[in-house]
ROGU-275720 format. One record per residue (C-alpha): x, y, z. Coordinates in steps of 0.2 Angstrom, whole numbers, padded with zeros to 4 digits, always signed. Layout:
N
XYZ...
This chain:
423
+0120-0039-0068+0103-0048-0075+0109-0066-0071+0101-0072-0056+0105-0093-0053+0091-0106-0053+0096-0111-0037+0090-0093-0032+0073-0090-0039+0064-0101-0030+0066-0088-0016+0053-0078-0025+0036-0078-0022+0027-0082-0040+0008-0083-0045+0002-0100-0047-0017-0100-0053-0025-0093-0041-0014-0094-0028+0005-0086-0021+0018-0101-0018+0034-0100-0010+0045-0115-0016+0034-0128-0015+0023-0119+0000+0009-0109-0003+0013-0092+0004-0003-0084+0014+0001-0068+0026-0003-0056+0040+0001-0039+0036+0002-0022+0040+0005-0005+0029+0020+0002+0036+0019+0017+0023+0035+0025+0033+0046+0014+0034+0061+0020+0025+0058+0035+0033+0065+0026+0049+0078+0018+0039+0086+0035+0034+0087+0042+0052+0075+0054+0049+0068+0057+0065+0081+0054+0080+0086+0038+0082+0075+0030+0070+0082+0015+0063+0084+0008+0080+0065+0011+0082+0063+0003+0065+0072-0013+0069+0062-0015+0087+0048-0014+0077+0051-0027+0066+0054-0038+0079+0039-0034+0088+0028-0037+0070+0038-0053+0068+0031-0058+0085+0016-0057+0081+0015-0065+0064+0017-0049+0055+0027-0052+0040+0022-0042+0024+0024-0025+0025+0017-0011+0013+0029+0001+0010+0029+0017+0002+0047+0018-0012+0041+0036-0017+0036+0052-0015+0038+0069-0025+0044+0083-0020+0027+0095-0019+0022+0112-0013+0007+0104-0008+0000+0109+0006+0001+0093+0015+0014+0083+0006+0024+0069+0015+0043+0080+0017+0056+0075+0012+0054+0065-0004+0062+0050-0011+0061+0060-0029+0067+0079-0028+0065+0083-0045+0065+0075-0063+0083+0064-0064+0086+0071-0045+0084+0058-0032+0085+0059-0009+0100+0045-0008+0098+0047+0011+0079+0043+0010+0086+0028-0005+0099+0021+0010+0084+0022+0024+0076+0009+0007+0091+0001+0009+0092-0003+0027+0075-0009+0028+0075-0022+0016+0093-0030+0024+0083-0031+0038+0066-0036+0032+0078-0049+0023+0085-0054+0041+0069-0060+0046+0063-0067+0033+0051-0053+0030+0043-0049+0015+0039-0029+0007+0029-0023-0007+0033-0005-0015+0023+0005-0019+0029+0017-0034+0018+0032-0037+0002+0039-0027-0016+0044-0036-0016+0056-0019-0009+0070-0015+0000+0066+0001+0015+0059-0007+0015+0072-0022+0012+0057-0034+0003+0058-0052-0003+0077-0047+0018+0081-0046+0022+0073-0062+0011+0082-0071+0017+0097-0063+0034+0095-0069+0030+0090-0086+0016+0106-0088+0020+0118-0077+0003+0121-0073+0000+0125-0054-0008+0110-0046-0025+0111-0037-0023+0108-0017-0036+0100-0013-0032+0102+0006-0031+0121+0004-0047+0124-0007-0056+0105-0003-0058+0105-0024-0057+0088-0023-0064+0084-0040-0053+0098-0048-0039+0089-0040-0043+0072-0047-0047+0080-0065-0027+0087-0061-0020+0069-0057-0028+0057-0068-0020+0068-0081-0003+0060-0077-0011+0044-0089-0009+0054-0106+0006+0067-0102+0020+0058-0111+0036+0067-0102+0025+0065-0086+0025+0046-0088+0042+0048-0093+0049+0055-0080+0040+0042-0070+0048+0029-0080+0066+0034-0076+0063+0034-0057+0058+0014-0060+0074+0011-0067+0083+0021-0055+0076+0010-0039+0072-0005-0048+0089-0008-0053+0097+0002-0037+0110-0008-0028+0107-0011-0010+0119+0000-0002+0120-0011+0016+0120-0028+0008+0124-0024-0009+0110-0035-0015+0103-0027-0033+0083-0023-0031+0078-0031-0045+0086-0048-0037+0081-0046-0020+0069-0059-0015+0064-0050+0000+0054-0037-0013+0038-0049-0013+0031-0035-0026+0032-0018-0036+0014-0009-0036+0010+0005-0048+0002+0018-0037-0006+0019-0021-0026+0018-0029-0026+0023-0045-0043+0029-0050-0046+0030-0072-0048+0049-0075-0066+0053-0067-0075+0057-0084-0070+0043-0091-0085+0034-0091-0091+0049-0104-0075+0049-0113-0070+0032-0117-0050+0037-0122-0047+0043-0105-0051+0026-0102-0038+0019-0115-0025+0031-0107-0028+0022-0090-0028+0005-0098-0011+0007-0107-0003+0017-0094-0006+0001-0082-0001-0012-0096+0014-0003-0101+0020+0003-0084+0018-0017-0077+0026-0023-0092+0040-0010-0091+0043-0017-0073+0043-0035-0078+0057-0031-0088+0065-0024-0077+0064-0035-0062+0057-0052-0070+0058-0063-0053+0046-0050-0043+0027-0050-0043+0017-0032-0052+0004-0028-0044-0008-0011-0047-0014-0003-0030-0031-0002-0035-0046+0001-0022-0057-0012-0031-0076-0006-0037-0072+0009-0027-0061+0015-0038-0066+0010-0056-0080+0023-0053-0090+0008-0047-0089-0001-0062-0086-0017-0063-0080-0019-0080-0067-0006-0076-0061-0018-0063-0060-0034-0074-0051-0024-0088-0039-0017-0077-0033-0037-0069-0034-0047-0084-0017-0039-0090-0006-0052-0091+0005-0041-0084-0004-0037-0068+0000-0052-0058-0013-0052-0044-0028-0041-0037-0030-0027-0024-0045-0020-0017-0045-0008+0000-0059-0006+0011-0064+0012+0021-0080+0011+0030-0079+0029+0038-0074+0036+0021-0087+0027+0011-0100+0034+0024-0103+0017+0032-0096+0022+0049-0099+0035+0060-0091+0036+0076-0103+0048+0087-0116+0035+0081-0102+0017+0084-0114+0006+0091-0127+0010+0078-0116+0011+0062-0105-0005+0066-0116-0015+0062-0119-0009+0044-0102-0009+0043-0099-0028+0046-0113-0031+0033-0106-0019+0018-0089-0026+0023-0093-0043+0021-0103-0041+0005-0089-0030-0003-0075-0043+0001-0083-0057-0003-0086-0049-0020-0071-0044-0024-0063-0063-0019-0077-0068-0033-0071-0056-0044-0053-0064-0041-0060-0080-0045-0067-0077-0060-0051-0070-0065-0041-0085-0057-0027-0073-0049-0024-0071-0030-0029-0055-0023-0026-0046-0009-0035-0034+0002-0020-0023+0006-0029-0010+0015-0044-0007+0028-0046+0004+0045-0058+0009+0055-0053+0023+0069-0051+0022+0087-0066+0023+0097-0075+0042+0096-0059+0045+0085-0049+0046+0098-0029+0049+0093-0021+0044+0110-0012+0024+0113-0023+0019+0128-0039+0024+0120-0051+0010+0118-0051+0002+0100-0068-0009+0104-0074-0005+0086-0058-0009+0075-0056-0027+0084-0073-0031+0078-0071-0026+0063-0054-0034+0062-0059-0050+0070-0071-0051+0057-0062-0047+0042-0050-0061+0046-0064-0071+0047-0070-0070+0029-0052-0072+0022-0049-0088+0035-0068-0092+0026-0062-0091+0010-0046-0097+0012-0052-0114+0019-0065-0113+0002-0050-0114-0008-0055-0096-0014-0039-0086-0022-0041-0072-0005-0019-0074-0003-0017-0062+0012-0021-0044+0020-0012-0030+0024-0020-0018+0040-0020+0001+0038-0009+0007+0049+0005+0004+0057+0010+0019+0070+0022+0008+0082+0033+0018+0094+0026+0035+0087+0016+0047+0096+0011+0065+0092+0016+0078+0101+0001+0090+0097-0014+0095+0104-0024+0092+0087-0013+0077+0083-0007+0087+0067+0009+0081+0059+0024+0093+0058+0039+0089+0051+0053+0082+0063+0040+0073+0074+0037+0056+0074+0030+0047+0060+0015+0035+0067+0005+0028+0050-0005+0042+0048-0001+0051+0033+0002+0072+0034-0016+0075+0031-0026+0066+0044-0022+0067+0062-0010+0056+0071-0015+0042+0077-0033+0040+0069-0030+0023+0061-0013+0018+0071-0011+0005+0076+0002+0007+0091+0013-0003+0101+0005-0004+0114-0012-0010+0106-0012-0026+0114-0029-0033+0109-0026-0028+0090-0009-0036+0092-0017-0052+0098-0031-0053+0085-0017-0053+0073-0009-0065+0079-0021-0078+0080-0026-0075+0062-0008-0079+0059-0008-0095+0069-0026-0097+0058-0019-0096+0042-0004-0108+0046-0018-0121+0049-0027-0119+0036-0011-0119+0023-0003-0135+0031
């Protein structure tokens, strides 16, 4: 099972320096998180995997060909949990949820698509770390969507980095879907080139006091070295990457940072970028906070590419948003304020990317295709459409839908940029 031919592993993307190469291409993309995905795959909502596939086509159209993809979520009592979950309970797995997996990457792999999975979530909306720990402690999670303990809650899930049955327990569910065996084209994960990468966890953040307690630190550090070097064994053709948010989530430090991506087993960078969240952007106030936000963004991407260069790895900014205009939730709204700030994002990277500078590609926060909600308040209940937008927020706030033509557009040309620039 672990022999893969010479002739084959040139179909995997590999790290060179600072850059991703693809044979003897560089390999540079547009993409998009598509966190639901699989959810499509498995039927879960009528009809879904033929929405799924006029999807893909429609994303492939557009020069949209890397696709971040969730490959987890624990089965939770919290509050606004994704349902149902990949992982049901320790050693129990969703096989329907593993074939809607399955059916995505055959025809991710049809169009010569490429997907990175994401394991494990620092959040609460996917169960994630916070679930682990339940399972191995007992002890009742703190909801942060039912009492908006938010710091509790993040005391609760970076605790997952010294509970050994919690990591445990994590660590059989990588061998399970690492070494699954694609049930549609019966393609073993671990050799399927069409997995560009494995990430660690949507955003994991060192435990909050860890600054003051220097072990918490240690736990972090060996969790991530461990855990990457654990899935190298595993799958030793396929990139490992962390998830992380970048200064934003090394409590702003920057040393944090650099430790965390000078593993040798971490293979390239992440960082994310969330303007509303970060208080940059207020959308009552759009035409006097955008342009604060087109500052800060620059100045934080740019850091984080130099960041990547004095590490001499590629990085990625694998997620970034801004709402619809006046937070509107509906397809047809007006989106005035995310095509700027897109536009200008894929300027910097283009920039960069001309420089020589190790930026390797992007991947847009959301994708919400054909989905729409069916609720006044644009809450998500289970059995409606999935549209990007996870549980907890509304539907529709960061979508990007179908029928968003200019968004579409932008993207494209930044594709047809970065073909340029790579020839």
């Amino acid at each position: 099972m672990d022999c893969i031919r010479s002739s084959d592993i040139d179909n995997f993307i590999r790290v060179e320096g600072k850059r991703f190469m693809l044979g003897d291409e560089p390999y540079c993309f547009v993409g998009i998180n598509f966190w639901h995905a699989a959810y499509l795959g498995a039927d879960i909502i009528p009809s879904g995997r033929e929405r799924l596939v006029r999807e893909l086509e429609l994303l492939k159209s557009y020069g949209i060909d890397n696709l971040r993809v969730m490959a987890s979520a624990e089965q939770s009592d919290l509050e606004m949990s994704v349902v149902p979950a990949f992982h049901l309970k320790p050693g129990k797995y969703n096989e329907n949820l593993l074939t809607g997996l399955d059916f995505l990457l055959d025809e991710l792999s049809r169009r010569d698509m490429k997907a990175v999975l994401v394991l494990n979530n620092y959040w609460q909306w996917s169960g994630g770390m916070a679930q682990y720990v339940n399972w191995a402690t007992g002890d009742s999670i703190i909801d942060p969507d039912a009492t908006n303990n938010w710091r509790g809650f993040m005391n609760y899930s970076a605790g997952f980095y010294y509970n050994e049955d919690a990591k445990q327990c994590f660590s059989q569910y990588l061998k399970h879907i690492i070494r699954r065996k694609n049930t549609i084209n019966q393609t073993f994960y671990f050799k399927d080139p069409t997995i560009m990468a494995w990430e660690l966890a949507n955003e994991p953040r060192p435990h909050p006091e860890s600054l003051q307690n220097k072990e918490l630190l240690t736990d972090y550090y060996k969790w991530i070295d461990s855990t990457a070097s654990y899935i190298h064994s595993l799958a030793p053709y396929q990139l490992v990457t962390t998830g992380s948010e970048g200064l934003a989530g090394s409590l702003h430090d920057s040393a944090i940072y650099f430790n965390t991506h000078r593993i040798p087993a971490v293979d390239y960078i992440t960082f994310h970028l969330w303007p509303k969240n970060w208080g940059w952007f207020i959308a009552e106030r759009q035409e006097e906070t955008l342009p604060v936000v087109l500052e800060n963004a620059r100045k934080y991407c740019i850091q984080h590419v130099n960041y990547a260069e004095m590490l001499n790895k590629p990085t990625v900014l694998e997620e970034f948003g801004i709402g619809r205009d006046k937070e509107e939730y509906l397809p047809g709204t007006s989106v005035n304020a995310r095509d700027t700030f897109l536009g200008m994002i894929y300027k910097i990277i283009e920039d960069n990317m001309q420089l020589g500078k190790p930026v390797a590609g992007s991947n847009l926060w959301t994708w919400g295709g054909e989905g729409r909600s069916h609720h006044p308040d644009a809450s998500w209940i289970q059995g409606t459409d999935y549209t990007g937008d996870p549980p907890q927020e509304p539907q529709g706030l960061n979508s990007v839908f179908d029928v968003d033509s200019t968004t579409l557009e932008i993207m494209k040309k930044h594709s047809g940029n970065i073909e340029m620039i790579i020839k």
